[in-house]
Structures are given as C-alpha cells and as structure tokens.
C-alpha positions as CSV (number, residue, x, y, z in Angstrom):
1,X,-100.2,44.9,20.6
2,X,-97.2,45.1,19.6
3,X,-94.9,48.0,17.6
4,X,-96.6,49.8,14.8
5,X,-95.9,48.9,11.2
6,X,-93.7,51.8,9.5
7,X,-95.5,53.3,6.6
8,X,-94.3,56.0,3.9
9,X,-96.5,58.9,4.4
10,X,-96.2,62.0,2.3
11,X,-98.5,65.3,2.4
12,X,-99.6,67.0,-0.7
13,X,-101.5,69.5,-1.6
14,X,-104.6,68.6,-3.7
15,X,-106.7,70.6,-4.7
16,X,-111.0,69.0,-5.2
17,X,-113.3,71.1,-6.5
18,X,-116.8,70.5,-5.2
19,X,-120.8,72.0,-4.9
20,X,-119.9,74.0,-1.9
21,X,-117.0,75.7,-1.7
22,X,-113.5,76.5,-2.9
23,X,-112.1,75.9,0.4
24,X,-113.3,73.2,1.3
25,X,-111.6,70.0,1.8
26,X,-112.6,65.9,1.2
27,X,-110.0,64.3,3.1
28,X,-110.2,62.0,6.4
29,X,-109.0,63.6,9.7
30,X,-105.7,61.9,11.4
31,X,-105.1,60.7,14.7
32,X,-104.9,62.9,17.2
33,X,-106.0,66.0,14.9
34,X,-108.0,68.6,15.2
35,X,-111.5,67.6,12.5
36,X,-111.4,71.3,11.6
37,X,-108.0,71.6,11.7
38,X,-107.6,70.0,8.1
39,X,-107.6,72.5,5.8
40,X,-104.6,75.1,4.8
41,X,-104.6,78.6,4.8
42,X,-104.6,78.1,0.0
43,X,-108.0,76.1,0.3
44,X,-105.6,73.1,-0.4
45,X,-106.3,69.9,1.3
46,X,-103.5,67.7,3.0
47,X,-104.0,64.3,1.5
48,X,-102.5,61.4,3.5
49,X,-100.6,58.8,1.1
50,X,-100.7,55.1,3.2
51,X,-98.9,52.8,1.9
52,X,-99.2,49.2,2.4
53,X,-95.8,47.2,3.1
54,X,-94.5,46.0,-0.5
55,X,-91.6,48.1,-0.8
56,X,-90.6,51.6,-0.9
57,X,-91.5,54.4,-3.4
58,X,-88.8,55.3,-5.9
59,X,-88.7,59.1,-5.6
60,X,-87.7,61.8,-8.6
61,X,-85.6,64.9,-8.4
62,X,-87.6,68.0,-7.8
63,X,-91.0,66.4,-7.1
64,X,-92.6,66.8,-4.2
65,X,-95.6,64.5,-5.0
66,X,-95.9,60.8,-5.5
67,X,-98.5,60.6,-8.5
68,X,-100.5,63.0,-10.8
69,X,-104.0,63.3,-12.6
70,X,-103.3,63.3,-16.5
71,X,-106.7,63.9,-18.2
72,X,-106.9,62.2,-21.5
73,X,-104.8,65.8,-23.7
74,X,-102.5,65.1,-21.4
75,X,-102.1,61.2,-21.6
76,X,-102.0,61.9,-25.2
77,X,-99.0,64.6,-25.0
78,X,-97.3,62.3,-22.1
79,X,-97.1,59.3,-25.1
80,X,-96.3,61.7,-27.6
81,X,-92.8,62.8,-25.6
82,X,-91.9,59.4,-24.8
83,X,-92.3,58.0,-29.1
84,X,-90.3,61.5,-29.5
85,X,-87.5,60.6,-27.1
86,X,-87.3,57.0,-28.4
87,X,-87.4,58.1,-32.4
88,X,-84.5,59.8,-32.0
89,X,-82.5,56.6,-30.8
90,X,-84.5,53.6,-32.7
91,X,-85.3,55.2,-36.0
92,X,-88.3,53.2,-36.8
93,X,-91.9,54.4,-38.2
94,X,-94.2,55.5,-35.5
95,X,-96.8,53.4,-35.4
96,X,-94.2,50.1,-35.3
97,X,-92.4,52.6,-32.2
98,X,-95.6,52.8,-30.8
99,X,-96.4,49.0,-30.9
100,X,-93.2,48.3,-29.8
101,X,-93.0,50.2,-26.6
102,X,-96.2,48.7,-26.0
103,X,-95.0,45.8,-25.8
104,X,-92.2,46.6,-23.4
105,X,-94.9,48.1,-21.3
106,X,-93.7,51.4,-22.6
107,X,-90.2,51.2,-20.8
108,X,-88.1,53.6,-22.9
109,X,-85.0,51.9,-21.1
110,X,-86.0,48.0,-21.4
111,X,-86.6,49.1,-25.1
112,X,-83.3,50.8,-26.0
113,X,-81.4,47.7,-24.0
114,X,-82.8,44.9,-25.8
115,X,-82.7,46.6,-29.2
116,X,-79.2,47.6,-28.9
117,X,-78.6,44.2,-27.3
118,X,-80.2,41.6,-29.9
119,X,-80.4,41.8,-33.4
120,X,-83.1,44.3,-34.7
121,X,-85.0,41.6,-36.3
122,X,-85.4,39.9,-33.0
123,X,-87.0,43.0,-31.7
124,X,-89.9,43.4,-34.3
125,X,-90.3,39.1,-33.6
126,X,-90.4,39.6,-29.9
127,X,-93.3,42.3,-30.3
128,X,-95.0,39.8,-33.3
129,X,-94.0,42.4,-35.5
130,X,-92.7,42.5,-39.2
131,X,-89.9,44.6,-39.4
132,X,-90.7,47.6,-41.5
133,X,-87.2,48.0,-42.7
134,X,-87.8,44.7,-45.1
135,X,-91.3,45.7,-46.5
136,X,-89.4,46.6,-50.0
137,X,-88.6,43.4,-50.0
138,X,-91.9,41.7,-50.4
139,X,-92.4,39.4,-53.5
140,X,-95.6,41.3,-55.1
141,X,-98.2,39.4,-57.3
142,X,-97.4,39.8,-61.1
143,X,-101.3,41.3,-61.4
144,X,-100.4,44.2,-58.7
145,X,-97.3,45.3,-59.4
146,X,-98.3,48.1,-62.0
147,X,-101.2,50.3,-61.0
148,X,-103.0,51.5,-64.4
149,X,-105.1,54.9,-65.0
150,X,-107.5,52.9,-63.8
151,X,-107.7,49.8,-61.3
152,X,-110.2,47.1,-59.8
153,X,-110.7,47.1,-56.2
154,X,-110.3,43.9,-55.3
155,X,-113.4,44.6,-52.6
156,X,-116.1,45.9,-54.4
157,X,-114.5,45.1,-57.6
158,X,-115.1,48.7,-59.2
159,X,-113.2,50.2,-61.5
160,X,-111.6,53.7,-60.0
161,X,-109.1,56.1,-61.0
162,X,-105.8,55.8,-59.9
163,X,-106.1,58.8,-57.7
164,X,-109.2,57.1,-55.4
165,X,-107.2,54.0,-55.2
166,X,-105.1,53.8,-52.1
167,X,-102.1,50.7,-50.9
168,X,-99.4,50.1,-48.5
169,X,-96.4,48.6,-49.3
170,X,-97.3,45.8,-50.3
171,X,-99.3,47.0,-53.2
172,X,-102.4,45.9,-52.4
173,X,-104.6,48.4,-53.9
174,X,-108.2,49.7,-52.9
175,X,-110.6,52.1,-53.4
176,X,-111.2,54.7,-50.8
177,X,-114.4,54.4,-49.9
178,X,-113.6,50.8,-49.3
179,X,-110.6,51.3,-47.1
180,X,-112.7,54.2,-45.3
181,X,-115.8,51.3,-44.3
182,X,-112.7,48.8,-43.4
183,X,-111.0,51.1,-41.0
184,X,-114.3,52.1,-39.4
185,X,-115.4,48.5,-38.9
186,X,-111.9,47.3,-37.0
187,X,-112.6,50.6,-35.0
188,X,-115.9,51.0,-34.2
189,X,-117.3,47.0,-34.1
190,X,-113.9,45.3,-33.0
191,X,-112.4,47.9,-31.2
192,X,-108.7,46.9,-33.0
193,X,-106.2,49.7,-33.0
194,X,-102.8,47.3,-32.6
195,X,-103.0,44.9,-35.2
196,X,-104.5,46.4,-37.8
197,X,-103.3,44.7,-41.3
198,X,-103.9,45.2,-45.2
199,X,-107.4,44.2,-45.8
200,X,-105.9,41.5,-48.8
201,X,-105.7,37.9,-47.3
202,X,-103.0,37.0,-45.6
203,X,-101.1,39.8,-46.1
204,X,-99.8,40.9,-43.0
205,X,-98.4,44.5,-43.3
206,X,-98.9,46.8,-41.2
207,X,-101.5,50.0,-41.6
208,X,-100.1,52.8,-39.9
209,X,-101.6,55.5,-37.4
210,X,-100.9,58.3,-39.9
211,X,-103.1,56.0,-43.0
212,X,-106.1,55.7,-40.6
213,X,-106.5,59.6,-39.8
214,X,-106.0,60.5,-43.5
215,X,-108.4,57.6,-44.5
216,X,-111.2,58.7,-41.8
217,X,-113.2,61.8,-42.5
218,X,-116.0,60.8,-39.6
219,X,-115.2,63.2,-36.3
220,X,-116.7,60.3,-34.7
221,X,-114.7,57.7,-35.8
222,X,-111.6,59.5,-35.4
223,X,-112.1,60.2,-31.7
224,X,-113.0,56.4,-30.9
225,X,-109.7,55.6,-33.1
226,X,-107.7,58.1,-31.0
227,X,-109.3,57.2,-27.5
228,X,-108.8,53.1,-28.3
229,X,-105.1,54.7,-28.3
230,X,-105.2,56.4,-25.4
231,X,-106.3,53.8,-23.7
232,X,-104.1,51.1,-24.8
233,X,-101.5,53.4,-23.7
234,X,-102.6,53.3,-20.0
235,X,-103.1,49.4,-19.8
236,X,-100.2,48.8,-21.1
237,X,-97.9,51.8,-19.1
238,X,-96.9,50.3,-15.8
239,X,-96.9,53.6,-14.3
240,X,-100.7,54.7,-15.3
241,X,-103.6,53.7,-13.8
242,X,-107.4,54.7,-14.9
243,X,-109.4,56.4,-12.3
244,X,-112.3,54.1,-11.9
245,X,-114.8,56.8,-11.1
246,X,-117.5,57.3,-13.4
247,X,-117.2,59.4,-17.0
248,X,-114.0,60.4,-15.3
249,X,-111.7,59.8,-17.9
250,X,-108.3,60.7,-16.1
251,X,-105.8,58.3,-15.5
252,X,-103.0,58.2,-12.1
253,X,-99.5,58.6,-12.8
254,X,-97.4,57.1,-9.9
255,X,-93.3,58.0,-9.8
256,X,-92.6,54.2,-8.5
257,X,-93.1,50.7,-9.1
258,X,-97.2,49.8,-9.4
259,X,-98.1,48.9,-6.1
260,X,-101.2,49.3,-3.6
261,X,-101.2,52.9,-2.8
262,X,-104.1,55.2,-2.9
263,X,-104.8,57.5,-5.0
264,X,-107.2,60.7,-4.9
265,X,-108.5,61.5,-8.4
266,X,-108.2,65.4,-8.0
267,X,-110.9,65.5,-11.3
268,X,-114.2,63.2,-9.6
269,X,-112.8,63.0,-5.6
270,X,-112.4,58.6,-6.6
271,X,-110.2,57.0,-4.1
272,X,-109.1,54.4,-5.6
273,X,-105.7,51.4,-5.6
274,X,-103.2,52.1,-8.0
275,X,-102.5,48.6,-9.0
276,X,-105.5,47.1,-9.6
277,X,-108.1,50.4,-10.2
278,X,-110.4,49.3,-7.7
279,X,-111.9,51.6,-5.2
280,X,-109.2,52.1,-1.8
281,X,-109.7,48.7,-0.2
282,X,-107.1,48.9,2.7
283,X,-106.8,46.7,4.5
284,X,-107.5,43.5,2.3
285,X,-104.6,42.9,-0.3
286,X,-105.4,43.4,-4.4
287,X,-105.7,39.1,-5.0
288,X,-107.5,38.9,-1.8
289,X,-110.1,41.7,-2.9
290,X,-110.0,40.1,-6.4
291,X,-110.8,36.6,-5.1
292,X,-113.6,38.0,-2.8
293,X,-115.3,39.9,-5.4
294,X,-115.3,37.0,-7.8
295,X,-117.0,34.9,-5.1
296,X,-119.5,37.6,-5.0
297,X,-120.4,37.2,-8.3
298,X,-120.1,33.7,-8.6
299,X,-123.1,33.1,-5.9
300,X,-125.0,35.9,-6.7
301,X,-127.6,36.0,-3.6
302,X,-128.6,32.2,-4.1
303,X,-126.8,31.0,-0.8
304,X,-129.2,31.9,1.4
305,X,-131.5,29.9,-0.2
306,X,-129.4,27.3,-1.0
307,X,-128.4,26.8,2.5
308,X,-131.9,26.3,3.4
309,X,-133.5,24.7,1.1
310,X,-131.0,22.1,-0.1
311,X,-128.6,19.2,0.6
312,X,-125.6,17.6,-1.2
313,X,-125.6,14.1,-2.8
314,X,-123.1,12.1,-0.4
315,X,-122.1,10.1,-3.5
316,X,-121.0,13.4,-6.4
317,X,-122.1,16.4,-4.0
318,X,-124.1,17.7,-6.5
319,X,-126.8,20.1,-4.8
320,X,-130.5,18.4,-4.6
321,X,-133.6,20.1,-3.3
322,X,-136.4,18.1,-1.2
323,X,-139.5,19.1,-3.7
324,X,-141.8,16.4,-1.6
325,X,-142.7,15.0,1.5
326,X,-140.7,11.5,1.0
327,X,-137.5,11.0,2.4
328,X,-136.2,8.5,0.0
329,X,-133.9,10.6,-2.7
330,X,-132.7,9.1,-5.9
331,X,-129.7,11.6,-7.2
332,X,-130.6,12.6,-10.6
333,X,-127.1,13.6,-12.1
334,X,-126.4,10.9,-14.8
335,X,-123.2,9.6,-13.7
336,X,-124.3,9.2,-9.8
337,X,-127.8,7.9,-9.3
338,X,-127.6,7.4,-5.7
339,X,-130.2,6.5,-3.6
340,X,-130.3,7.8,0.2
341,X,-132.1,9.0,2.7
342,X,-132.7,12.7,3.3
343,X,-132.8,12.8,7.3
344,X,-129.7,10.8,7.9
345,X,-128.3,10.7,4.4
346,X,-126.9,6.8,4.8
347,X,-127.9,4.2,2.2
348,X,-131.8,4.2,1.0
349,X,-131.3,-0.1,1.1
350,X,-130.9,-0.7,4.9
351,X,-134.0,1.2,5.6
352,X,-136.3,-1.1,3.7
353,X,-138.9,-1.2,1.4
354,X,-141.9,-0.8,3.7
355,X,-141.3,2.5,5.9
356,X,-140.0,5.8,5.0
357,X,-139.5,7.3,8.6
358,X,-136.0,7.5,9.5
359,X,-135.2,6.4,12.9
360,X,-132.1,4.4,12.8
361,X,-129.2,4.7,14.5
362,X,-126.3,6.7,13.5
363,X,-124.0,4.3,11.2
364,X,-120.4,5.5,10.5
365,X,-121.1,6.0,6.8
366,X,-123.9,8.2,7.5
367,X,-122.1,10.1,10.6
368,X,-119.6,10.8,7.7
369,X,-121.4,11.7,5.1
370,X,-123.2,14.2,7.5
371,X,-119.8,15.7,8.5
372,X,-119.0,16.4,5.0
373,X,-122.6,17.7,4.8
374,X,-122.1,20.1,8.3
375,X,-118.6,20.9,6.8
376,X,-119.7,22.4,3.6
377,X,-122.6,24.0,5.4
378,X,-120.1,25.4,7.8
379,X,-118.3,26.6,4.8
380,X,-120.9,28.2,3.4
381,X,-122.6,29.9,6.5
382,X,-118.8,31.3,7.1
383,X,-118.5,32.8,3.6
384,X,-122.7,34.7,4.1
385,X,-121.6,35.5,7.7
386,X,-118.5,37.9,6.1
387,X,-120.8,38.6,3.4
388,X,-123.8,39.8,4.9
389,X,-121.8,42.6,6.8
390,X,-120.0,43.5,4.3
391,X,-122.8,44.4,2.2
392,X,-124.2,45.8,5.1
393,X,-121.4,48.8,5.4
394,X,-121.8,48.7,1.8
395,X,-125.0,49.7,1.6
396,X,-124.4,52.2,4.8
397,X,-121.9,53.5,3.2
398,X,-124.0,54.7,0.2
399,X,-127.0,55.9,2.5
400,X,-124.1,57.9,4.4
401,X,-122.1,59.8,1.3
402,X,-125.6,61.3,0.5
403,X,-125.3,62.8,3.9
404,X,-123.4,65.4,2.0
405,X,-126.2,67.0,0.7
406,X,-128.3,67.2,4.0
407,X,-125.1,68.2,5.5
408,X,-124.9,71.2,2.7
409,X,-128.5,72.1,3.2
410,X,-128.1,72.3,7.1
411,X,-124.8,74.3,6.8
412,X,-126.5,76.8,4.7
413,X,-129.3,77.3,7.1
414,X,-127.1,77.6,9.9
415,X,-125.2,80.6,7.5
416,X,-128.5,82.2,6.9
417,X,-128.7,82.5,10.0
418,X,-125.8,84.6,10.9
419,X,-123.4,81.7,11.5
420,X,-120.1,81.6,10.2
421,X,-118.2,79.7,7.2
422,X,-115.4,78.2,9.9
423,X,-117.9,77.7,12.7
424,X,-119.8,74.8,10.1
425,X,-117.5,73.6,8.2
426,X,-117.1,70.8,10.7
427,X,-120.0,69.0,9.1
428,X,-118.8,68.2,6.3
429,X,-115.3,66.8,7.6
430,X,-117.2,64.6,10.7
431,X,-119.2,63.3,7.3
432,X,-115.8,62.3,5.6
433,X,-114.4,60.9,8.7
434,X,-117.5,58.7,8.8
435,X,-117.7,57.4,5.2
436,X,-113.4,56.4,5.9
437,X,-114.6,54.5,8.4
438,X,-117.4,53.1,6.7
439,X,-115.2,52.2,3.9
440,X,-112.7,50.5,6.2
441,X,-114.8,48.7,8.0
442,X,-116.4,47.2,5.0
443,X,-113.0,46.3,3.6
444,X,-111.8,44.5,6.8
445,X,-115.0,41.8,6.6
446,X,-113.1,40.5,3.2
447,X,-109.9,40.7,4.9
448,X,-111.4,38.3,7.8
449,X,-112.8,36.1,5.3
450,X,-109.3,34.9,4.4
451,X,-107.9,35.2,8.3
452,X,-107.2,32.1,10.1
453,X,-107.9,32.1,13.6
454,X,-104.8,33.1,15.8
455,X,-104.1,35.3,18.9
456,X,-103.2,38.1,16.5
457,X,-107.1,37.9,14.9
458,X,-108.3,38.2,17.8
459,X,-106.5,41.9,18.6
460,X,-108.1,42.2,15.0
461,X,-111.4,41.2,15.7
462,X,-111.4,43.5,19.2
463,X,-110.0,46.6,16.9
464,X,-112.5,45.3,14.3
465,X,-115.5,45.9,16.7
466,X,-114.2,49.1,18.8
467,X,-114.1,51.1,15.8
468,X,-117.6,49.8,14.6
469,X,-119.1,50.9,17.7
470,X,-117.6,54.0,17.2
471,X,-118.4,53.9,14.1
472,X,-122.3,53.5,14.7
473,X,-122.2,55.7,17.3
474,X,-120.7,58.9,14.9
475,X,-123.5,58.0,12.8
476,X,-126.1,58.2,15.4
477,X,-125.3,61.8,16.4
478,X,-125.2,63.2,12.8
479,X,-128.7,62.1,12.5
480,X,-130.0,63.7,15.2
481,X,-132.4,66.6,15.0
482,X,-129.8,69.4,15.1
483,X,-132.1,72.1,16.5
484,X,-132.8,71.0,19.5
485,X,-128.7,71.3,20.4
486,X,-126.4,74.3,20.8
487,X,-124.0,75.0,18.1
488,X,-121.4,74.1,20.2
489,X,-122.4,71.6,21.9
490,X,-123.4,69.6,19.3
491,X,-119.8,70.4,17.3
492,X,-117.7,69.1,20.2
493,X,-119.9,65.9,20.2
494,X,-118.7,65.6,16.6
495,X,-115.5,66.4,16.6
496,X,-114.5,64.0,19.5
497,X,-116.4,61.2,18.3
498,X,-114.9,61.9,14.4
499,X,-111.4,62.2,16.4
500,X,-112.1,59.2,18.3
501,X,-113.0,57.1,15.2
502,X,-110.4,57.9,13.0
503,X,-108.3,57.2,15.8
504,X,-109.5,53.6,16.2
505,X,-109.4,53.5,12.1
506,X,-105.8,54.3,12.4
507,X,-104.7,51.6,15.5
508,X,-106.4,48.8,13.0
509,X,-105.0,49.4,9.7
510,X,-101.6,50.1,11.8
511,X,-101.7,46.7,13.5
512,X,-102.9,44.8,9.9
513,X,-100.3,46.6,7.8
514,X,-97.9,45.1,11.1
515,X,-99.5,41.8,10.3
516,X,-98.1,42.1,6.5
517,X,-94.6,43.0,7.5
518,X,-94.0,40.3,9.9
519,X,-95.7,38.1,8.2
520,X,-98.4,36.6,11.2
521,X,-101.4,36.9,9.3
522,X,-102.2,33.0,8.4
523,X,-104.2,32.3,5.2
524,X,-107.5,30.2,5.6
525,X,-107.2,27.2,3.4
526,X,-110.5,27.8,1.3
C-alpha cells in the first residue's frame, strides 16, 4: 500500500471521571495493544493525540501536553493575565484593550507590533475604534455642558437629582434607572457586549466594562453580561476552542497553530476537532465535513422521494411531479412553459394532437435531454448512496454508546458474583474500541463522497469494508447472551476482535492521512 504517513503522536495523561469507577479509562485501544492493557498504574488514561498532515505542532518549554480544559473561572482569569500583560506596555482603558486585542485575535505580539509600528490613531481605526485618549476633546452641546442640582433625562424626560443622573464623556446625561433598562436590553435581547455606545443619537462613545457592572444590580444580568464576555473571548482567541459537548461549558486551549487535532474534553469525555468544534471527524477534512453537513441540511430527507417521484423540465430543470395519468407535461415555472413528454421527455409537438402514448423512436434531442436527466439522477442516487450509510453508523453509533450502561450492569453482576475489578474491566474498553470504529467508519462515507475514483480509492474502499466487517462482527459478540460463555472465553473473543478492529481502524486512517501528504487523493467535481 504504500509507506505510512508520519503523524505527531504524544501520550498524556487525562484524567475522565465517569459512573463507574476512578480507574477507569475512555480511550480507544492501539494497534497491536493489549484492550486491557490501557490503563496506568494512577487510574490515568493514555490519550492518543493524531494529527492530521497540516503542519507540525509548535511546542512550549516545560509542557508536556499539547492542549488543556479551561472551564469558564479559568477562561476568565486566562483573559485577565493577557489585558494585564498588555496594560502595562499600551496604556489604554480596559475595555478599549480588550476590544482591541479582540481584534488582533487576541495576539499580544501582533498587537504590540502594529501599535508601536503605526501611529496610535491608526490602531483604534483599524479596530473601528475612537481613540479614548481624544474623548476630552469632544465639542459638547451648549444645553449639556453644565449639569444643574437637577437635570432632565433626555429618555424618560424626568427630572432627577444630580446624584441619580449618570454620563460618559461625552456628557450625555441619564437617569439610572434608564441607563440600568438600556444596558439590560443590549445584553439580554441583542446579546451586544462589543459595541456598546452612549444611548444619545449618534454619539459614538464608548461605555465601558467597568460602567455596565456598576450600572447592573440584576445577578442575572451580570452573569449573561460576563458570559457574552467570555465567550467572545474564545471565538475570537485563535488558540481556544469550545468543547461542543452539551452544558459543557469548557473551552480547548491548544500550544500551536489551530488546526485539525482532537481534542478530549477531560470535563463531559467530547471528542471533538480543534478548529472547527465539531465532533472528531477523522478522516474527512474540516471544509469537506462542512460542505457535507450543509448538504445534509439542505435536502432534508426529500431525495428519496424526489428521486422517485419526479423529473426535471429539460428546458429550466426545474423539478415537476406527474400528479395524473397523461403524459403530456406543460412546465409551470413562468419563465419556461415547456411542453414535453414525460416518457421520453422530447418535444410534446412531434407527437401529435391525437395520441398520448409515447412510442417513438429515440430522437437526439430527447436521448440528450434523458442524459442530463440520468446524469442528475446519477448525481443524486450517489449523494443518498453515501448518505444512507452514513446515517446508518450514525444511528449505530448511538444504539452502541448506550451499551455503556448494559455493559456497567453486566460488570456488576459478574462482581457480585465473586469476579474481580481487572478480570471485567475489558467490557468497557472492547465497548470504546467499538464506538471508534463506529465513529470512523461513519466519517469515512463523507470522505468518499468527495473521492474520485483512482487505484488509491480502491485500497480505500477494501480498507473501508475490512474494518466494517470487523466492525459488525465486534458488535455481534457483545450482544450475545453472556451466560451461556466462560468468562474467559468469551474475554479473548473480545479482546482479539477489539485488537483486530482497531488495528484495521489504524491501517485506514494511516493510508488516508498518506493520501493527504502526497497529495493522490483527487477531488470529485460536484
């Protein structure tokens, strides 16, 4: 087949937290190891890190691991050092330094250069921002520029004392409890942390982080304020990634540039793709996945019936169901109007007036007008044929992660009954082993989707279908009734088929991430 790609692999320990046991582990067993093998004396699990072939990792003194959970105390402390370190070089208010590295995708460095580079006033324009340094110098309205005892909010137009009336800079002045019902609106309704500007039209001064917590007395309100934040902080840091598992709430930090890589959430067990967040989907690329999932959408279940139940116009392709017995179709879309014939889609003319039973012989026109017919068909029937079995793991997949719990049940049973800890904990791994495989499998029916035909898909195809034989097979025995097979028997079944498919799992990703590197994986023109 060919030499296997080289691939940056680096062990860790991780520690996952689960229903059953400190020590036990949710990783995926490795070629040519032992399934109960993978667990280390600390209850820590060795995590396999696979990248696929866009570069190397950039590595940092004294650290031993390639990314970390934060959880959201943490992402808020991480953002807090990084504004600290750059305050004390670009001596702007907080809330502009936060905007600003925001906009350099919070890349102290790139931030520093270009300040120190460019005039400061370029800076704040580059980031759409007003520089703070000139806000004394903004020409006031003769009616604002002395605050009496008592004022007019130019809102609710009330008169308050001076000491409920509240302004920036630009001495705009408002009551409190109308600044309060602002702030919460641009929060809570319009979800606006970034750009939030003096309520006064067409004034375009900044309100700072610092105004909205003293202006906010709602708990509620002040979390969603802080969390908005948060997580503009993690979409716009190139190095932090959220963990897409559900009410997780933890982000990835990676020490290198944001590529595929996979990441373990240590906090909900997620694996999941660095840079784009979507569940591990070696081996199909990020803009393949993206471009497949759209499609997804985009048909929604109706091609089935589509394929069967419809045809195209041969005149503006515009898709026309047969809703009676005649053969004689008039197009309805405005602009087109054709009129043909169902059976042989030529011309309705040539047919006549006086029969509708097509039996003509094949003109060019209608020949070609049935190629481009059989050609989008074709199209089609290839996109449901990767589809269907794609779902199909999909949905395996899901029946096969709540094997978990039957696995758990049997395990304690099998303890209850004088067995030990290590001589079960097998179960659970063969289960893990499975869902990889599962997951893999389910990912490389996208990946074929874009695959032109070649002698290196075929080796795929052939690796494709040995490991989801294997595949089926490892599924087959951890559904069997249990108690009618020895202990041991039954856990060398497992462990040699769970050995034998991760194996196979292995020898495909190795030959597509090959593929990648060398570049002999040809795009389908779609």
């Amino acid at each position: 087949m060919g030499a296997c790609v080289r691939q940056l692999s680096t062990s860790i320990h991780v520690h996952r937290p689960n229903a059953m046991d400190d020590n036990q582990s949710d990783g995926s067993v490795h070629s040519g190891e032992d399934v109960g093998s993978l667990v280390s004396d600390e209850g820590d699990e060795m995590v396999n890190l696979i990248d696929l072939p866009h570069g190397t990792l950039d590595s940092r003194e004294d650290e031993t691991t390639e990314y970390e959970m934060l959880n959201p105390d943490q992402l808020t402390q991480h953002m807090a050092d990084i504004t600290q370190q750059v305050s004390q070089i670009i001596q702007v208010p907080p809330t502009y330094l936060r905007l600003l590295l925001a906009h350099f995708k919070w890349d102290k460095h790139a931030l520093i250069e270009f300040y120190f580079e460019h005039e400061k006033a370029r800076t704040f324009a580059q980031a759409t921002l007003m520089d703070p340094l000139t806000l004394s110098d903004i020409q006031l309205p003769t009616s604002t520029q002395v605050c009496h005892p008592e004022s007019i909010c130019d809102v609710c137009c009330l008169s308050y004392p001076l000491d409920q009336m509240h302004s920036l800079a630009c001495k705009h002045y408002f009551c409190r409890p109308c600044w309060r019902r602002y702030l919460e609106w641009k929060i809570m309704e319009e979800s606006q942390i970034d750009r939030i500007c003096c309520p006064s039209f067409g004034c375009n001064v900044l309100i700072e982080d610092e105004v909205v917590f003293e202006m906010i007395t709602d708990p509620s309100v002040r979390r969603r304020f802080q969390k908005l934040i948060t997580n503009s902080f993690v979409l716009h840091n190139r190095s932090l990634t959220w963990c897409p598992g559900v009410d997780c709430g933890h982000a990835a930090r990676c020490f290198g540039p944001k590529e595929a890589r996979q990441i373990n959430c240590t906090n909900c067990s997620e694996s999941f793709c660095f840079a784009c967040g979507q569940p591990w989907h070696d081996p199909v690329r990020c803009e393949q996945l993206k471009v497949w999932l759209k499609r997804i959408v985009d048909d929604s279940g109706t091609s089935n019936w589509i394929v069967a139940n419809t045809k195209e116009c041969p005149k503006c392709h515009v898709t026309i169901e047969k809703n009676g017995g005649c053969n004689h179709m008039i197009c309805r879309n405005v602009d087109c109007k054709y009129e043909f014939c169902w059976l042989c889609l030529d011309l309705w003319e040539p047919h006549g007036a006086r029969w509708y039973n097509c039996n003509r012989y094949e003109e060019v026109s209608a020949k070609q007008a049935r190629d481009a017919q059989a050609n989008a068909r074709v199209s089609l029937e290839r996109y449901l044929f990767y589809f269907n079995r794609y779902v199909n793991h999909l949905q395996s997949l899901r029946f096969e992660a709540r094997l978990y719990e039957s696995v758990q049940n049997k395990m304690e049973v099998m303890q209850s009954n004088g067995t030990s800890w290590i001589d079960v904990k097998f179960f659970r791994k063969v289960v893990d082993v499975l869902c990889s495989c599962r997951r893999t499998l389910m990912y490389t029916y996208a990946f074929a989707f874009f695959l032109k035909k070649n002698n290196h898909s075929i080796i795929f195809e052939s690796n494709q279908s040995d490991l989801e034989l294997a595949t089926e097979h490892l599924s087959g025995l951890l559904d069997r009734d249990m108690s009618t097979t020895s202990l041991n028997e039954l856990k060398q079944k497992l462990q040699d088929k769970a050995r034998y498919c991760e194996s196979r799992r292995q020898v495909l990703l190795e030959h597509v991430h090959e593929g990648y590197e060398k570049d002999f994986w040809e795009p389908l023109d779609l």
